[in-house]
N, C-alpha and C positions, 0 to 999 in steps of 0.2 A: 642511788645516784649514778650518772649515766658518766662513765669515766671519758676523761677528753681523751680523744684522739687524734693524730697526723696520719691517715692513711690507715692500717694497722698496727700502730703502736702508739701503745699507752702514753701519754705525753705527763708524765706526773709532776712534772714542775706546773704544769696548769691543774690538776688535781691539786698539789699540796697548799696553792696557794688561793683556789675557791673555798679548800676547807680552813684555812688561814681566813680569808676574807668572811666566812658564816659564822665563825667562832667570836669573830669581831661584834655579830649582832646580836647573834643568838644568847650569848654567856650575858653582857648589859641588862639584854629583856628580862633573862630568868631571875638574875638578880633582882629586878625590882618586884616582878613580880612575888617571887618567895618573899621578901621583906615588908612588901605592903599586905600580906596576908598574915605575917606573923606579928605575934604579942612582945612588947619591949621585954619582959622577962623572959624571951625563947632568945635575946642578941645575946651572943658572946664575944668574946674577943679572939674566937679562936675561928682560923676559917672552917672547920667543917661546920660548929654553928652557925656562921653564917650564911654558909652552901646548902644547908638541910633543907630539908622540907618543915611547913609549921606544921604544930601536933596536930593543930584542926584548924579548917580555913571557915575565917569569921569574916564578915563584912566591919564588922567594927569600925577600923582604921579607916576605912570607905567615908562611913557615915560621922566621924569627928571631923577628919579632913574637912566634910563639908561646911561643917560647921563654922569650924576654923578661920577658912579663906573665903565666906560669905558666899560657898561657891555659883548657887543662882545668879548672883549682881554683880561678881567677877567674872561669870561665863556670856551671861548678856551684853558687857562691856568689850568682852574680849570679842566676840562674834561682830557686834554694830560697827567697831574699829574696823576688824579684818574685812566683812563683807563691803564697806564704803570706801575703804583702801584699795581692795580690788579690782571692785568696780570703775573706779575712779583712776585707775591705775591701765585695764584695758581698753578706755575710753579715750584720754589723753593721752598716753603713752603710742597706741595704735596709730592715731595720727598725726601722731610726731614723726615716729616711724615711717609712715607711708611720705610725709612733705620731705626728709631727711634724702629717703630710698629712693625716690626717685627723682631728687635735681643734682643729691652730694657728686654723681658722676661726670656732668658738664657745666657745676657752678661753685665757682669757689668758697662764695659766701657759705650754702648749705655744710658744703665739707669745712669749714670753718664750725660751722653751728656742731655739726656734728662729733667733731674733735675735742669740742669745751664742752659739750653734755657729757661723752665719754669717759674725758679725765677725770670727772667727779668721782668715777670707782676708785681713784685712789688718793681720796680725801678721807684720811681718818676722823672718827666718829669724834675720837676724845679732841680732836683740834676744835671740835663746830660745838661741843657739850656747854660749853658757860655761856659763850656769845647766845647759843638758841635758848639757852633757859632765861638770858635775862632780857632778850629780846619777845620771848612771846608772853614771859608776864608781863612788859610793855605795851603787849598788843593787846591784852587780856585774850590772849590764845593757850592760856596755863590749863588747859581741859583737854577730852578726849578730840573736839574738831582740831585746836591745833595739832597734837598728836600725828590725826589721820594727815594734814597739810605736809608735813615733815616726812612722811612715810611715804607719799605721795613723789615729793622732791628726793629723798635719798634713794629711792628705787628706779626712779625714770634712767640714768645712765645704763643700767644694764637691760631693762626693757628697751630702750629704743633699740639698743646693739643688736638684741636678737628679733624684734619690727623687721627694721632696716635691712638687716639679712636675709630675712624670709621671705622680704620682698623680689629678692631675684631670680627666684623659686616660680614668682608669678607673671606671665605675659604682658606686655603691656600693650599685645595686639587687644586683649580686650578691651582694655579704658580707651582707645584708639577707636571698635566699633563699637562704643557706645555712646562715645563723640560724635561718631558718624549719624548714631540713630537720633539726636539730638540731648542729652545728657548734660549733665554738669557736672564740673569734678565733684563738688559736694556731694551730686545722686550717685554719681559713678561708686564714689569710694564706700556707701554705708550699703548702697543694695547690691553692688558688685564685688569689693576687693574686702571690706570687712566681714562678708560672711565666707570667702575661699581663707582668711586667715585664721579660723576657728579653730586650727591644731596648736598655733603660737598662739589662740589667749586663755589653750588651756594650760601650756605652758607657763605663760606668764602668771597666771594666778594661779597657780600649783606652788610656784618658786615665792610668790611676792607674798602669798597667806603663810605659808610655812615660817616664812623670816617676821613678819607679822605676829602671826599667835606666841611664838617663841622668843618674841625680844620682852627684855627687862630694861634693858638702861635706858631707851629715850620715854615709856611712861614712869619708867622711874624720876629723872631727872625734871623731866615738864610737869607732870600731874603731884608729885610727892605733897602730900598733907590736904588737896583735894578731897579723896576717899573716892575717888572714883580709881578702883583697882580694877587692873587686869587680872586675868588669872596669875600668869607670874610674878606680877608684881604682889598676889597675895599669896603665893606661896614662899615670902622671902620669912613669912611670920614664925617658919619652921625652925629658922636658923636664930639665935640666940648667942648670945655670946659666950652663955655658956656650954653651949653645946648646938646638936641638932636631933630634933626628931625623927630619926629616918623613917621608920614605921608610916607616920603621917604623911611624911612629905613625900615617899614613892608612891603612896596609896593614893595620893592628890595628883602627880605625877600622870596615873594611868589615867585618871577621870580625865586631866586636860591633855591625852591625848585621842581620844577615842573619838571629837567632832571633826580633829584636823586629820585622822586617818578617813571615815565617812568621806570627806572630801576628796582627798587622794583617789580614794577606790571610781568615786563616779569619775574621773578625770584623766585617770590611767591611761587611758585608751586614746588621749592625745596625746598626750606626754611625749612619748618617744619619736612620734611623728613630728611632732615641732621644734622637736631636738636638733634633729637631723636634718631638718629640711630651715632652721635658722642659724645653720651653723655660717658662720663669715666667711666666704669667697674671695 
C-alpha cells in the first residue's frame, strides 16, 4: 500500500484511517464469506469459531439457500423490478431534470416545482407505509407494477437533484444552434442533451438499482401474501423466531449479491464522472 503523503512526509493520520476505513469492508465480506461456507456444526459461540476458516469448503449452503428462497423466481422478480425501475427512472427523471435545469433559474414557478420535488427526501418511509398499502390494494396495484410505481416516485427527488445539476455542466449554446439549424426542444433534448448526459444516468441507475435490489420494506409491505418475492423479501424465511440460519442466509447473501456487483463493474467508469460533474452549484 502506497503510504499518503504531504510532500515528504508520511501523513499517517491518512494512513490510519484508509486502513480504518478497509477494515470497515473487508472484516463484514470475510465474515460472510467464511460463514456461508461453513457447516452449522463448525458455529461456536466463541469468536475464534467464528473467525476460522471451514474445515472444507462445500457448496451446500449455496445449493439449499436456493432452494429455500425459490431463488430463480425471486431473482427474476428482483431483476424485472429493478431493470423497469431504472429504466423508467432514467427516462422520467432526465426529463424532469432537463424542464426543471433550465427554466428554475428565471421562473418561479419551475423553482417552486423544483423545491416540492426536492422536499420529498425528507419524507420518511414509515409516515407514507399504511396510506400506500391501503391505497394500492385499492388501486389493485398490490403487485410488482405497483412496487415498480412507488419506486419510481420515492427516487425522482434525488434524481432530479442531481439531472438538474448536471445540467450546468452543459452549454446551452448547443440547444441554441440546434434551434438555429431548425430543431425541436423534444429532438434537441433526445439526440443532443440526453446522449451528453450519459455519465449522470449511469449514475443514477447505479444509485437507484442498488437501493432497488436491496429494499425489503416497501415489497414487503405492498406485495406480503402475493408470493411474488424478491430476493429479499425471501430471504426473511431465514430468520424465525426462533432463531436464524446464518449459514444459509450469508450463503443467499452472496448469490444476491453477485448480479448487482456485475452491474456496478459495467457502470464504474461513469460513476465518478457524474458524481462530479452533478454535483449542485
Amino acid at each position: 500500500m502506497k503510504k499518503a503523503r504531504i510532500g515528504n512526509q508520511t501523513n499517517w493520520t491518512v494512513v490510519i484511517l484508509l486502513i480504518l476505513g478497509l477494515s470497515t469492508v473487508v472484516f463484514p465480506l470475510y465474515m460472510a464469506v467464511v460463514i456461508a461456507f461453513k457447516q452449522p456444526s463448525e458455529m461456536t459461540n466463541s469468536i475464534s469459531g467464528i473467525l476460522s476458516l471451514p474445515a472444507s469448503f462445500s457448496l451446500s449452503n449455496f445449493s439449499q439457500a436456493m432452494e429455500v428462497t425459490d431463488f430463480w423466481r425471486s431473482l427474476t422478480n428482483s431483476i424485472l423490478i429493478t431493470v423497469v425501475t431504472v429504466v423508467l427512472s432514467v427516462l422520467i427523471h432526465s426529463l424532469m431534470g432537463y424542464a426543471i435545469g433550465r427554466n428554475r433559474a428565471h421562473s418561479k414557478f419551475y423553482k417552486f416545482v423544483y423545491l416540492f420535488i426536492v422536499s420529498g427526501m425528507f419524507v420518511p418511509f414509515a409516515i407514507l407505509m399504511m396510506p400506500l398499502a391501503k391505497q394500492t390494494a385499492e388501486m389493485e396495484l398490490a403487485n410488482w407494477a405497483g412496487v415498480i410505481i412507488l419506486y419510481v416516485v420515492f427516487y425522482m427527488p434525488m434524481n432530479v437533484l442531481l439531472y438538474s445539476g448536471y445540467l450546468v455542466n452543459i452549454p446551452i449554446a448547443l440547444e441554441e444552434a440546434a434551434e438555429v439549424d431548425g430543431a425541436t426542444t423534444w429532438s434537441t433534448y433526445w439526440k443532443i442533451i440526453f446522449p451528453i448526459m450519459k455519465p449522470m444516468h449511469a449514475t443514477v441507475a447505479i444509485i437507484t438499482a442498488l437501493a432497488v435490489w436491496n429494499d425489503v420494506m416497501t415489497p414487503l409491505i405492498i406485495m406480503a401474501g402475493t408470493g411474488q418475492n424478491t430476493l429479499p423479501l425471501a430471504q426473511l424465511n431465514f430468520q424465525t423466531q426462533f432463531g436464524t440460519n446464518y449459514n444459509l442466509a450469508f450463503a443467499s447473501y452472496l448469490l444476491a449479491l453477485i448480479p448487482i456487483l456485475i452491474f456496478y463493474v459495467i457502470c464504474q467508469k461513469q460513476i465518478l464522472n457524474g458524481v462530479v460533474n452533478g454535483a449542485v452549484k
